[in-house]
C-alpha positions as a printed Julia matrix, in Angstrom:
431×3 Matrix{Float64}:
  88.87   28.06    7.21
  87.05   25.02    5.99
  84.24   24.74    3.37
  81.1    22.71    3.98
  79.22   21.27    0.99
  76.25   19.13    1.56
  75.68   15.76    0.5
  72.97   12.9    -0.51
  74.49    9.37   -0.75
  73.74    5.58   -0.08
  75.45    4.02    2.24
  75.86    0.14    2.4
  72.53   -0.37    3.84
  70.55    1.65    0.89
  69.29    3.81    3.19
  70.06    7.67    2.72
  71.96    9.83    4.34
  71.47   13.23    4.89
  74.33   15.97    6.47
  77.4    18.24    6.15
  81.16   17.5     6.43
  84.03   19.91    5.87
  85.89   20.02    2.79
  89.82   19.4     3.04
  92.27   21.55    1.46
  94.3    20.43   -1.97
  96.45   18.38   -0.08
  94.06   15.71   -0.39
  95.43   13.24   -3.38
  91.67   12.27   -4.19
  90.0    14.46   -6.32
  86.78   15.22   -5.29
  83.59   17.0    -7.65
  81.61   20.14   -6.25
  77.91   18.53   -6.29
  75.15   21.08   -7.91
  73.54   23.34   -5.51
  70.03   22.97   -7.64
  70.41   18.79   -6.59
  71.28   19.51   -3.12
  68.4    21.53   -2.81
  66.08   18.78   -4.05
  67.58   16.26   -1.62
  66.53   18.41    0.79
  62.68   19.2     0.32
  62.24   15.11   -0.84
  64.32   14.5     2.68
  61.84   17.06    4.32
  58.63   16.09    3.29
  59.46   12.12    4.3
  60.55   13.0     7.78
  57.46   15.14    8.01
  54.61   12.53    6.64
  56.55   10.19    9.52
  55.99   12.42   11.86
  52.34   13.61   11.22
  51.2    10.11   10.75
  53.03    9.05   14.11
  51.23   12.03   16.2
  47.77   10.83   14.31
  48.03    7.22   15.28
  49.39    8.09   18.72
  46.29   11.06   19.02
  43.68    8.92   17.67
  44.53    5.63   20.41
  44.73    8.32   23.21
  41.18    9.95   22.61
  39.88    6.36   21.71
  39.06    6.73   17.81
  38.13    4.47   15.68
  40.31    4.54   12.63
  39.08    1.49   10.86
  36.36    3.22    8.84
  33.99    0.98   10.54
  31.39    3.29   12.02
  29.29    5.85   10.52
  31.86    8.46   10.06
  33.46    9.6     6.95
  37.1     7.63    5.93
  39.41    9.62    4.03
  42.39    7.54    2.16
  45.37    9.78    1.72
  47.83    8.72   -1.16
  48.64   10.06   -4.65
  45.27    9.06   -6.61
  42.35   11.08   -6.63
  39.47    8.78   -4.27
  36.11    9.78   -3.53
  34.43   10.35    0.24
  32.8     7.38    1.44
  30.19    6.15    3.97
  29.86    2.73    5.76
  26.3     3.41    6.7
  23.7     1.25    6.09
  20.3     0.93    5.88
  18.58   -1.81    7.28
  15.55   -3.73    5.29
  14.45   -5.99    7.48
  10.64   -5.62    8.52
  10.01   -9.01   10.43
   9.3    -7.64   13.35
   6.76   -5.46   12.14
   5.32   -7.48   10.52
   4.9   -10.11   13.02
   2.62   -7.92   14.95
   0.23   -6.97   11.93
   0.09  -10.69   10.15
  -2.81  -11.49   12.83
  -4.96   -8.89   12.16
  -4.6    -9.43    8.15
  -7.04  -12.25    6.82
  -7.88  -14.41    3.6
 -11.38  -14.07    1.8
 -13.07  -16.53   -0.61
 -15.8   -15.13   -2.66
 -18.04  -17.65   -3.87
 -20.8   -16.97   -6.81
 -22.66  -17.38   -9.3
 -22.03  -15.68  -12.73
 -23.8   -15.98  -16.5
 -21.92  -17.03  -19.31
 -22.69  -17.38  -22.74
 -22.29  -21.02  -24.29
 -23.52  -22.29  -27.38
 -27.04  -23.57  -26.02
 -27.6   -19.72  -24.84
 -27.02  -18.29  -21.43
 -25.46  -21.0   -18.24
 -24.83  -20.19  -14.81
 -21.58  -21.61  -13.29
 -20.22  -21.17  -10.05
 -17.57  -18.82   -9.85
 -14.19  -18.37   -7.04
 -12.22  -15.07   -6.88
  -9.65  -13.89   -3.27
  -9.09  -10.94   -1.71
  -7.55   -9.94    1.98
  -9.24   -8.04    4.99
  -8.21   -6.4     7.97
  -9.79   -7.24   11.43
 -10.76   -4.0    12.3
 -13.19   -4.19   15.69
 -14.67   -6.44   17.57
 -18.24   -6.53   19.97
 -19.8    -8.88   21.88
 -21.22  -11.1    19.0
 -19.45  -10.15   15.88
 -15.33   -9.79   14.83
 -15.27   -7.05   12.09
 -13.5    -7.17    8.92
 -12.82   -4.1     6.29
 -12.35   -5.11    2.35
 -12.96   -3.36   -0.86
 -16.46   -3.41   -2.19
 -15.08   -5.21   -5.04
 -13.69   -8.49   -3.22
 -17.08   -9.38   -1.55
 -19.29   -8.02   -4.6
 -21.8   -10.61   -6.29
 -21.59  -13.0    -3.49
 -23.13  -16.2    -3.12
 -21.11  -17.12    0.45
 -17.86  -15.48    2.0
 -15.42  -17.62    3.86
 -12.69  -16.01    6.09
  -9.38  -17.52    6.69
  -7.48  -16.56   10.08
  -3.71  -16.49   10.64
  -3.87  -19.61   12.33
  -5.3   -21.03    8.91
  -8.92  -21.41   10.05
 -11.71  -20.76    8.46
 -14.96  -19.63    8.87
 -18.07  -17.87    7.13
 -19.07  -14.35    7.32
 -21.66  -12.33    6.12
 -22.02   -9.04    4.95
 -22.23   -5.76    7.03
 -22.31   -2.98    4.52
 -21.05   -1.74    1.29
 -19.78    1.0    -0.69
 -19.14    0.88   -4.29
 -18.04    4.67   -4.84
 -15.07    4.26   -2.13
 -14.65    0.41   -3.09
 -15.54   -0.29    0.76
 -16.89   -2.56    2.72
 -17.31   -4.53    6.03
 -18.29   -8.11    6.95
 -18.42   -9.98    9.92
 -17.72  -13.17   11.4
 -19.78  -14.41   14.03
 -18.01  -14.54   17.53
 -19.43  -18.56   17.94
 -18.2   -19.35   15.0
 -14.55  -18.81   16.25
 -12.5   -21.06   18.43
 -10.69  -20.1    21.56
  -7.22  -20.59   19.8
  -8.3   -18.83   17.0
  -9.19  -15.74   18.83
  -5.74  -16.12   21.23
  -3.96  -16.06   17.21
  -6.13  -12.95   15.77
  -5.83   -9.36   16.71
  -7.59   -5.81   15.79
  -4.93   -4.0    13.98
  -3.87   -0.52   14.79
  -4.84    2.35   12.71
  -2.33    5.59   11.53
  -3.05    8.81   10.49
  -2.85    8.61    6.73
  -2.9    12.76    6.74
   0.5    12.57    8.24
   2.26   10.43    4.88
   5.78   11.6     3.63
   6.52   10.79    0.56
   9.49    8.33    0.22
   8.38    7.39    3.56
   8.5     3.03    4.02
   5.44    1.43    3.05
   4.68   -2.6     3.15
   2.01   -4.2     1.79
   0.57   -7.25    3.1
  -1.82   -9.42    1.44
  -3.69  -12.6    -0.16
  -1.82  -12.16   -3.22
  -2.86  -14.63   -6.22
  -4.64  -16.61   -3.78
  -2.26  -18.1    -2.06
  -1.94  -17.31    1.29
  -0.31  -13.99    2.83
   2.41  -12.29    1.23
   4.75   -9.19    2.0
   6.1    -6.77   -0.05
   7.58   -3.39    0.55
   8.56    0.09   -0.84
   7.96    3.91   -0.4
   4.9     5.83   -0.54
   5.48    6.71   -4.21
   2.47   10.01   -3.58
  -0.4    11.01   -1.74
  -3.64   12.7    -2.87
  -3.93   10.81   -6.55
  -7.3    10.91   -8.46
  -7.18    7.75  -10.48
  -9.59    6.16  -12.6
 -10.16    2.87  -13.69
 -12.37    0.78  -15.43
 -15.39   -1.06  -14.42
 -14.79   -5.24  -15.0
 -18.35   -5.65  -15.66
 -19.54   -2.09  -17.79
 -16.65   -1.5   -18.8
 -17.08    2.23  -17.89
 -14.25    4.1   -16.82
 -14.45    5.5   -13.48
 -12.79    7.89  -11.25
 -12.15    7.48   -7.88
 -14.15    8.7    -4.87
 -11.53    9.47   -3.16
  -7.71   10.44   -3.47
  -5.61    7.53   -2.84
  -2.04    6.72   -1.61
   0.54    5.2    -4.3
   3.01    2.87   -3.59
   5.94    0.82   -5.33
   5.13   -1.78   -2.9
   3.73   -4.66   -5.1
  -0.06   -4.55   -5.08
  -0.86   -7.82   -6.77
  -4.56   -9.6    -7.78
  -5.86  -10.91   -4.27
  -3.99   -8.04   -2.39
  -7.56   -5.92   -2.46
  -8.66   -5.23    0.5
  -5.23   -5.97    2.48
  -3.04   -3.75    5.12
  -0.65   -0.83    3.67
   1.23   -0.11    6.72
   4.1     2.23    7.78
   7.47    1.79    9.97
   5.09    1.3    13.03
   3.05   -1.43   11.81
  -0.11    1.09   11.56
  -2.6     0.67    9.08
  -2.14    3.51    6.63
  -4.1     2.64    4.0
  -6.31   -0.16    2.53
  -4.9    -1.62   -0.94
  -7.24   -1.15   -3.55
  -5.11   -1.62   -7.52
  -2.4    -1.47   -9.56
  -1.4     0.36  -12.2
  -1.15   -2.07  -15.5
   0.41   -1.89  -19.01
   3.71   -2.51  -20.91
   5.46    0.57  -20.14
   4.44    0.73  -16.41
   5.77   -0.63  -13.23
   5.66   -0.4    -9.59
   2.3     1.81   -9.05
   0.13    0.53   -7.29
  -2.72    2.39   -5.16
  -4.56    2.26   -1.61
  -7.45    3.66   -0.11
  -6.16    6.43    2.69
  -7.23    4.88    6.48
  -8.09    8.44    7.77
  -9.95    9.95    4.45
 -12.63    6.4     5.15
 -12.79    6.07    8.76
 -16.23    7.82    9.18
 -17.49    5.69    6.45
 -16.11    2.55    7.88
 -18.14    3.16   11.2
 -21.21    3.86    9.45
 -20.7     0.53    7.55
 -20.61   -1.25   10.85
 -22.98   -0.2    12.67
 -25.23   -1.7     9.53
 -27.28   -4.41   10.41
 -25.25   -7.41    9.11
 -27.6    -8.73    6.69
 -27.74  -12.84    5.68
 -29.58  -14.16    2.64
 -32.97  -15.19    3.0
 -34.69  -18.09    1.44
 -36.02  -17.6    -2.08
 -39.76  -17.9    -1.18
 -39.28  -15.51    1.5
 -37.57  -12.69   -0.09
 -39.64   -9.3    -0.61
 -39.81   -7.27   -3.77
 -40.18   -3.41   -4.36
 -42.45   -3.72   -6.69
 -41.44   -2.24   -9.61
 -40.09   -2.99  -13.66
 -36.89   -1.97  -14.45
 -33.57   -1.34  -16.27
 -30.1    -0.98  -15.66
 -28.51    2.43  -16.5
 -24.68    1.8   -16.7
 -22.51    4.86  -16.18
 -21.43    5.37  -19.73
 -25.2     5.62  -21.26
 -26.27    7.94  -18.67
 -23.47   10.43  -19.39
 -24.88   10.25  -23.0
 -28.67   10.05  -22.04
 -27.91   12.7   -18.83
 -29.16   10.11  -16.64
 -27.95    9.13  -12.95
 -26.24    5.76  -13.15
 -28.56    2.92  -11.86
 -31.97    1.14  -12.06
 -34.38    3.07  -14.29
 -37.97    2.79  -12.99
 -40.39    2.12  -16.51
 -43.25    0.64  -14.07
 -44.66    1.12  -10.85
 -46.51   -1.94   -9.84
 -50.49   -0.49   -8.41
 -51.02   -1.5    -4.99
 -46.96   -2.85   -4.25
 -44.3    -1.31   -1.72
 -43.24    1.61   -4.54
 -46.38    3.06   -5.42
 -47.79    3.28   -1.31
 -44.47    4.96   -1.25
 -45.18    7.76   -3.98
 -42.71    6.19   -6.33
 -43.06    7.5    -9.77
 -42.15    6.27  -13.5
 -38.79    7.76  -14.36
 -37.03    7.81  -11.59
 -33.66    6.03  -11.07
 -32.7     3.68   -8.09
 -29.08    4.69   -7.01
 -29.11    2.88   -3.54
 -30.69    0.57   -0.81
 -29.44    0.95    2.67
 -26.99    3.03    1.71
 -25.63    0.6    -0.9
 -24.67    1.81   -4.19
 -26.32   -0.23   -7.03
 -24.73    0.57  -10.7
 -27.64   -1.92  -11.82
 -30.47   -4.06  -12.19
 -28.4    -7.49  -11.04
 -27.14   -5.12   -8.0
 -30.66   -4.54   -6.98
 -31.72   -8.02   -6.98
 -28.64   -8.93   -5.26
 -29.1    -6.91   -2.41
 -32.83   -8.04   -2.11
 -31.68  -11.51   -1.61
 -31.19   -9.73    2.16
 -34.6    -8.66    2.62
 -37.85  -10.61    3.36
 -41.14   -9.78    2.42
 -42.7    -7.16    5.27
 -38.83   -5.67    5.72
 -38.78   -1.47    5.49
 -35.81   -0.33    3.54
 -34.75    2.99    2.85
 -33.95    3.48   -1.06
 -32.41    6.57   -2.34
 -33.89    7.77   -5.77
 -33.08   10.51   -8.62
 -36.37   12.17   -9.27
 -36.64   14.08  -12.91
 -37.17   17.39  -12.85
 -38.74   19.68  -15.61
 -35.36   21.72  -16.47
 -34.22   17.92  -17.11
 -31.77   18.13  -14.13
 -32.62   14.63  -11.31
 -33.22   15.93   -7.84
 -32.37   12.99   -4.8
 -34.79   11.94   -2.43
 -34.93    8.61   -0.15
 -38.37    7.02   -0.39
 -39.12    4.9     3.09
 -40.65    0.98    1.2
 -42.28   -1.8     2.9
 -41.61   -5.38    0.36
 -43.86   -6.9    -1.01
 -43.67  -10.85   -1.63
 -42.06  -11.68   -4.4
 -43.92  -12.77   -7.49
C-alpha cells in the first residue's frame, strides 16, 4: 500500500506547485524528510484563497463587460478599491458652478444709476455746497406706452439733483423719479420711452419676477450689480436665511434703524453700488432686491436683500405715481409753514413721530385753509416718507405753486399720544 504526503515546492520556473505523489518504500537509497502537517496545511489555504481571488475577479470582469458596466469609477456611482489598506468610499460627482447662461438672460434687465447732487459741507469760510456723485443698480421692471420702469432702493436715488440710467448696451439716458419709500428703502424711476433708441430697446428686457415665499435656505443665489461703480458685476452664493430683522444706521442722523421689512441674507457679495441690483435664483428670477452688507472686522459674507414678493404691492403703488420732474425755482409752491426737523433718535427721547415739526402756521397760506395746526409733525407727501426738514424741501422742488398734495401728519393728542391724519394742501408761491 503506498503513502501519499502532500507537497509545496518551486519548480524551475518559480512558480508553485501544488499536489500529491506516493511515497516509495525503503528501498529508495535517497532519504527523504516527512514535511509538517501544520505547513502543509498553510500551503493549502494561501494556495486556496489565490485561486479563488482569480477566479472571483475573472467572473467580475467577465459579468461587468456582459451587462455593460462601467468599472472605471467614472460616473456617479460609488468605486470601491479592494486591497489590504483601509480606503474610504468615494464619489466622482460634481457640482457644476457655472451660471453664464443665466445670467445672460437677466444682464439686460439689470441697469447702472448715477446720482447726481448737491450736498453742504463745512469749510473754513462756513458752510459750501459742492456737487456730489454716488452709483447704484436697478432692475427694469415694466414698461407702458411712454415710460420704461426701473425699481432701486430709496437710498440710491435719495437727495437727487439729476439721475442718469445706463443700459446694457452702455447707453445712457436720464430719468426721473416715480415714487419713493424710505421705510422699505424703495423706489421707482422712469425713463422716458423717446429718450431710448431702437437698439437700445432690442438690448433691454423686463426681468422676470420669483416667489421670494418659496426660498430654501442653502438654495443658489447670484447677485448682480453696479458694484463700486464700475459697471456690472456677478457674484454668487446661497441664501444664507430668510425672514431677518436687521437694523442699520442712518448715513445722515446717524440713528439706528430697523428694517421695515424682513429681508433675505446671502453670502453672495453685496458690495457699495450693488443697492438696488437683481438677487436671483437657479432660474434667473428676481428673488430679491439687494439692499446692504453686513460690515466689521470679525464679519464676512452677509449681506442682505429686500424679498421681491413681501414689496410687490408697494412697487405697483410706486408706479402708478405720477412721475414727478423738478420745477423751476420761481415756480415751485410752498406749504406754508415754519419748521424743524425731528430726527428719529430725539423723538424717541422727546416721544415725538420722526419728521418735520410744525412751530408756525403761516395765516392765509395752503396749511392753515387746510386746518393745519402748531404741533403737528409732517411724516409724508405723496406718500413719501420725509425723516426731515431738507426731505421736505426736496420733494417740493416737484411741485409748483397751485399743485394739491396730499400730506400725512401726526396730530398731538391730550394723553400725549400723536394720532395720523392726511390733510388735502393747495401751494402757495414760494416766498
Amino acid at each position: 500500500m503506498e503513502n501519499q504526503y502532500n507537497y509545496y515546492n518551486q519548480d524551475m520556473n518559480g512558480n508553485y506547485q501544488y499536489g500529491s505523489q506516493p511515497q516509495k518504500q525503503n528501498h529508495e537509497k535517497k532519504p527523504h524528510r516527512k514535511m509538517p502537517k501544520a505547513v502543509a496545511v498553510a500551503g493549502l489555504a494561501i494556495l486556496f484563497g489565490i485561486v479563488s481571488s482569480a477566479v472571483f475577479l475573472t467572473s467580475n470582469i467577465i459579468g461587468s463587460r456582459l451587462l455593460g458596466l462601467d468599472m472605471s469609477g467614472g460616473g456617479t456611482e460609488t468605486a470601491r478599491t479592494v486591497n489590504s489598506n483601509a480606503s474610504l468610499s468615494k464619489t466622482s460627482s460634481v457640482v457644476t458652478s457655472d451660471v453664464s447662461d443665466i445670467v445672460q438672460n437677466v444682464m439686460p434687465s439689470v441697469v447702472s444709476i448715477t446720482n447726481m447732487s448737491v450736498e453742504e459741507v463745512q469749510n473754513f469760510f462756513g458752510v459750501a455746497e459742492q456737487q456730489s456723485e454716488s452709483a447704484g443698480t436697478g432692475i427694469i421692471i415694466s414698461q407702458n406706452d411712454n415710460e420704461l420702469l426701473i425699481v432701486t432702493n430709496n437710498h440710491v436715488v435719495a437727495g437727487s439733483d439729476s439721475l442718469t440710467v445706463t443700459f446694457y448696451d452702455d447707453t445712457s439716458v436720464e430719468a426721473n423719479i416715480k415714487g419713493t419709500n424710505s421705510d422699505y428703502d424703495l423706489a421707482v424711476i422712469a425713463v422716458p420711452m423717446k429718450a431710448i433708441s431702437d437698439d437700445t430697446l432690442n438690448a433691454i428686457s423686463v426681468a422676470t419676477l420669483g416667489d421670494s415665499t418659496a426660498l430654501q435656505v442653502g438654495e443658489p443665489a447670484i447677485a448682480i450689480g453696479n458694484a463700486l461703480g464700475y459697471g456690472q458685476s456677478v457674484t454668487t452664493g446661497v441664501i444664507s436665511a430668510v425672514n431677518r430683522s436687521v437694523s442699520g444706521t442712518d448715513s445722515q442722523t446717524g440713528e439706528t434703524i430697523e428694517s421695515a421689512v424682513r429681508l433675505i441674507q446671502t453670502d453672495a457679495a453685496i458690495n457699495p453700488g450693488n443697492s438696488g441690483g437683481a438677487l436671483v435664483n437657479a432660474s434667473g428670477e428676481v428673488i430679491g432686491i439687494n439692499s446692504s452688507k453686513l460690515i466689521g472686522t470679525t464679519v464676512e459674507g452677509v449681506g442682505y436683500a429686500i424679498p421681491i414678493s413681501d414689496v410687490t404691492d408697494l412697487i405697483e403703488t410706486l408706479m402708478n405715481q405720477e412721475t414727478r420732474t423738478k420745477v423751476a425755482e420761481a415756480d415751485q409752491g410752498a406749504i406754508g409753514i415754519t419748521g424743524m426737523s425731528v430726527p428719529a433718535d430725539y423723538s424717541q427721547q422727546l416721544n415725538m413721530p420722526s419728521g418735520v415739526y410744525v412751530s408756525e402756521v403761516v395765516p392765509g397760506g395752503g396749511a392753515d385753509a387746510a386746518g393745519m395746526t402748531k404741533g403737528c409733525v409732517i411724516t409724508a407727501i405723496n406718500g413719501t416718507t420725509v425723516s426731515g426738514m431738507e426731505d421736505l424741501q426736496k420733494q417740493l422742488q416737484y411741485y409748483a405753486k397751485g399743485d394739491n398734495v396730499t400730506l400725512t401728519i401726526q396730530v398731538p393728542q391730550t394723553n400725549g399720544e400723536y394720532a395720523k391724519e392726511t390733510l388735502k394742501v393747495t401751494l402757495g408761491p414760494k416766498s
